[in-house]
C-alpha positions as CSV (number, residue, x, y, z in Angstrom):
1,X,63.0,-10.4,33.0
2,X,59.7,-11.4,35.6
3,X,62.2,-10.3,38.1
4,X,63.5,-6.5,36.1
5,X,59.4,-6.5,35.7
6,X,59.0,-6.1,39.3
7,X,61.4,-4.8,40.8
8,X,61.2,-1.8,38.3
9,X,64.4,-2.0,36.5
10,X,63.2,-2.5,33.1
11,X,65.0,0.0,30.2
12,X,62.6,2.3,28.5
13,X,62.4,-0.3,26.1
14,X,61.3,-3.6,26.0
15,X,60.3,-6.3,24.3
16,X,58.4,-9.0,26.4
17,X,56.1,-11.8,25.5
18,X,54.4,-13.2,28.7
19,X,53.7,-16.8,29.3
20,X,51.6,-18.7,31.6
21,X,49.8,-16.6,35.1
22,X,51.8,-12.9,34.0
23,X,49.0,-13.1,30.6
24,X,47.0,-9.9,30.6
25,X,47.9,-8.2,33.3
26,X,49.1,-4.9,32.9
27,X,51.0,-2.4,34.2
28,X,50.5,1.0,34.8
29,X,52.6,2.7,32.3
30,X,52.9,0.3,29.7
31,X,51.0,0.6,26.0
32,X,50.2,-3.1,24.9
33,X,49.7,-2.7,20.6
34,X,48.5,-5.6,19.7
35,X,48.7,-6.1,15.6
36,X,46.7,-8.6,13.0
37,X,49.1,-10.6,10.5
38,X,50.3,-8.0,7.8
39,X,48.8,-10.8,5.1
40,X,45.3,-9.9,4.0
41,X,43.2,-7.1,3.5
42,X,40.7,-8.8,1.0
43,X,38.1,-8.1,3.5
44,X,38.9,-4.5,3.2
45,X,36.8,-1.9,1.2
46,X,39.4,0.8,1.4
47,X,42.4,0.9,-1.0
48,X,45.8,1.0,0.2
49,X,47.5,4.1,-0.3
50,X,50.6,4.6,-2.5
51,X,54.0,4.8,-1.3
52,X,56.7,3.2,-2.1
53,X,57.4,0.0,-4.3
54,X,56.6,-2.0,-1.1
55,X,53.9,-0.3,0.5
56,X,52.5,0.7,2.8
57,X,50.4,-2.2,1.9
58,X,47.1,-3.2,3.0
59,X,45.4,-2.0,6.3
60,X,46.1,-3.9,9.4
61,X,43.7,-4.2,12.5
62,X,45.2,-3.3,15.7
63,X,44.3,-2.7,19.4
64,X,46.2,-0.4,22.1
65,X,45.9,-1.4,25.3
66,X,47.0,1.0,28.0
67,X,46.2,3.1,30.6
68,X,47.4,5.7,28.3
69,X,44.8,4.5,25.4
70,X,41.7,6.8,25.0
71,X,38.4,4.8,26.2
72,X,36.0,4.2,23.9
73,X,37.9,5.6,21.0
74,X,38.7,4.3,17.1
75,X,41.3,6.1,15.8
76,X,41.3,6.6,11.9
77,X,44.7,7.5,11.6
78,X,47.3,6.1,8.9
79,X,49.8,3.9,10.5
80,X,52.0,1.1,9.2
81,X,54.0,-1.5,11.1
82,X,56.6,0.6,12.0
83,X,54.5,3.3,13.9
84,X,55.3,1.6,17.1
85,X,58.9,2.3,16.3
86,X,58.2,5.8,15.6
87,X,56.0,6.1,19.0
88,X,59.1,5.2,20.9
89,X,61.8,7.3,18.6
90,X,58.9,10.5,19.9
91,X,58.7,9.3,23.5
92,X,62.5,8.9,23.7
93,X,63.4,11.9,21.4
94,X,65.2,9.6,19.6
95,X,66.4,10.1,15.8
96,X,63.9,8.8,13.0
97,X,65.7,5.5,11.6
98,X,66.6,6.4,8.0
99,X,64.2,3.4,6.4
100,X,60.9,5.5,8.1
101,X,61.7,8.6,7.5
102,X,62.2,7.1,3.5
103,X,59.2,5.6,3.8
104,X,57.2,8.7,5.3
105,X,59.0,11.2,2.2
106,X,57.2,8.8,-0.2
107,X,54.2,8.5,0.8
108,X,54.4,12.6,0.6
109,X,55.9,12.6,-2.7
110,X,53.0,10.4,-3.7
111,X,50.4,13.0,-2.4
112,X,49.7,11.5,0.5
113,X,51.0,12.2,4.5
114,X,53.4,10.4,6.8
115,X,52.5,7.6,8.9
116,X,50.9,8.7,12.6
117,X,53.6,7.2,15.6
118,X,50.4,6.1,17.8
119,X,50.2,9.1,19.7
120,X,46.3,10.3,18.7
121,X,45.5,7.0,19.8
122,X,47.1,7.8,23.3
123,X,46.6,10.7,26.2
124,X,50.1,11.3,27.1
């Protein structure tokens, strides 16, 4: 992959975990999301809100790192675990997958709004 990496030949999408001297280093059009472990949320003083059975769940911590990412910003805007997914079904113009698009309808028919995809957290 090191190899695709540099020589510029990786597909739209990919999943990479560096090891070793590649650490940290970015690239110029890549958006690193870096997520907490979806267990928790004790610490938390605002309630989940309602979905389905499963969910969304409690809030998770997460950082964007990018070139893309917007300096200085926090962005207060609902996402779930699969809003990374939904980032790249926007940037690709690729079809919602059926489970978030479920996922998204209840969380309206609960009386609340979809999930965000990442983008306010981005200038693309």
């Amino acid at each position: 992959m090191l190899s695709d990496i540099q020589a510029g030949t990786l597909p739209p999408v990919a999943w990479y975990k560096p090891t070793g001297n590649v650490n940290q280093h970015r690239w110029a059009h890549m958006v690193i999301v870096i997520t907490y472990d979806e267990y928790g949320g004790q610490w938390d003083h605002v309630a989940p809100p309602k979905g389905d059975l499963l969910g969304p769940g409690s809030r998770i911590p997460a950082i964007i790192v990018s070139p893309f990412a917007k300096a200085g910003t926090v962005d207060h805007t609902q996402y779930d675990s699969a809003s990374t997914i939904r980032l790249i079904e926007k940037r690709f113009g690729l079809a919602p997958l059926p489970g978030i698009t479920a996922r998204d309808q209840a969380l309206v028919a609960a009386g609340g709004v979809p999930m965000g995809d990442l983008t306010t957290a981005l200038n693309l």
